[in-house]
C-alpha positions as CSV (number, residue, x, y, z in Angstrom):
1,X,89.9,102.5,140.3
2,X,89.4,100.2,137.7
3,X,86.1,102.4,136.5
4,X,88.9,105.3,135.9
5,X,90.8,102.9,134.1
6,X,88.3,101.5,131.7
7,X,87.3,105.0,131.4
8,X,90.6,106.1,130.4
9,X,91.1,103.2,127.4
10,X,88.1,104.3,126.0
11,X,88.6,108.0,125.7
12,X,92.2,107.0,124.7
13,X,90.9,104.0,122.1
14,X,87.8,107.1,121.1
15,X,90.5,109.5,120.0
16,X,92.3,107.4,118.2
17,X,89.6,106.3,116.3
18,X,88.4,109.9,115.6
19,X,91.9,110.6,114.3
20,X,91.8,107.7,112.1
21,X,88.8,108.9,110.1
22,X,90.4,112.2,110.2
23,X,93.7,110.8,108.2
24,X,91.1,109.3,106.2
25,X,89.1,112.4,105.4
26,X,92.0,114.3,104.6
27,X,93.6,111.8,102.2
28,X,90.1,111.9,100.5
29,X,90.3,115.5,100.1
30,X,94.0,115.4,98.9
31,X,92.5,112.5,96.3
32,X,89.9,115.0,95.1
33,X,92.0,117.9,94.3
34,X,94.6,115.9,93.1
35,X,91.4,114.8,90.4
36,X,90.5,118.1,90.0
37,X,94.0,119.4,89.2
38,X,94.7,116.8,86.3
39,X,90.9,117.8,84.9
40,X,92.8,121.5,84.4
């Protein structure tokens, strides 16, 4: 029971953490065509 739960935090702490660097990839992306734009 408590192996389930452990298990559970850290697939739940995981994804959160995978969606965090995927905010941060796409504000990366958003600051690189933004760069690009004001080059044109």
């Amino acid at each position: 029971m408590l192996l389930y739960l452990f298990n559970y935090l850290f697939i739940s702490i995981l994804m959160d953490v995978l969606d965090f660097t995927n905010v941060i990839q796409v504000t990366n992306l958003i600051k690189i065509f933004k760069f690009n734009f004001d080059l044109t």
